[in-house]
N, C-alpha and C positions, 0 to 999 in steps of 0.2 A: 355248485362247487363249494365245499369246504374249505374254510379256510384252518390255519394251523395255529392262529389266534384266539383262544378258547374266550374271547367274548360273543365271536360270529359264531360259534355252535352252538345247533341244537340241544335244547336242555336234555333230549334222550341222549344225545352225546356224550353230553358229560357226565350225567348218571352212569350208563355203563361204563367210560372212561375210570371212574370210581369204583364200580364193582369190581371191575380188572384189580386195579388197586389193593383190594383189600379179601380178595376170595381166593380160596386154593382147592384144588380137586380134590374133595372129602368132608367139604363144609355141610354144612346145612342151613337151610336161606328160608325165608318167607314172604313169598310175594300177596303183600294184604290186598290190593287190586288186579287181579288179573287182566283183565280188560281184552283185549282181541289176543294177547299170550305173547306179544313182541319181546317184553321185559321179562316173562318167566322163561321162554327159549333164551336170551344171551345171559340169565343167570345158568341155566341148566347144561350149555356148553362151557361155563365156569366151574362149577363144582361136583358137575356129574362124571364118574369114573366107572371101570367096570367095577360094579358091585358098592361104588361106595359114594356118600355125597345124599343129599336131599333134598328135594323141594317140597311146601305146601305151599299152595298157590290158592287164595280164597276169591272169590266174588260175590257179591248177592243174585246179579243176574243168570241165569241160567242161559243166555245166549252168548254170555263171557267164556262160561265153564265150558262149552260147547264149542265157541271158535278159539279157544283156547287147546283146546283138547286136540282137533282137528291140524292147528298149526304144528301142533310139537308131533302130533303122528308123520305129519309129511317131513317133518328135520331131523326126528331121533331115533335112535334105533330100539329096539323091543325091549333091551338091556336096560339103557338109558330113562325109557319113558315107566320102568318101575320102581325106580327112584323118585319118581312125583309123585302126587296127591293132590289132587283137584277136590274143592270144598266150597260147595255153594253154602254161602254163609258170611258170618263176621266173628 
């Protein structure tokens, strides 16, 4: 259970709590760790629109790029997941 006193949330919480804040459908974002793709999906339902918005989303590991890829295929649409860019790298 969550609480509605943001010391007891999770720091992913409040992170996305924060992108909400400050992101509009057409932005263009950079997620430098991708990691399993949790934080580049609740950025890419932020800024991604039909046709407009961005993400690069890096890793170094290649099993990042990978469950990363695999996550946003199963939650976004063909539209949507061509607005990203996955980059094994720094």
């Amino acid at each position: 259970m969550h609480s509605s006193f943001s010391l007891f949330r999770s720091h992913l919480d409040l992170a996305h709590q924060y992108f909400e804040s400050l992101l509009n459908i057409g932005d263009f974002v950079i997620d430098a760790t991708c990691g399993n793709g949790h934080d580049t999906l609740a950025l890419a339902r932020l800024v991604l629109g039909d046709g407009v918005g961005g993400i690069q989303a890096y890793d170094l590991q290649e099993k990042a790029i990978e469950n990363t890829r695999k996550l946003l295929e199963k939650n976004l649409s063909k539209r949507q997941l061509e607005g990203i860019c996955l980059i094994q790298g720094c």
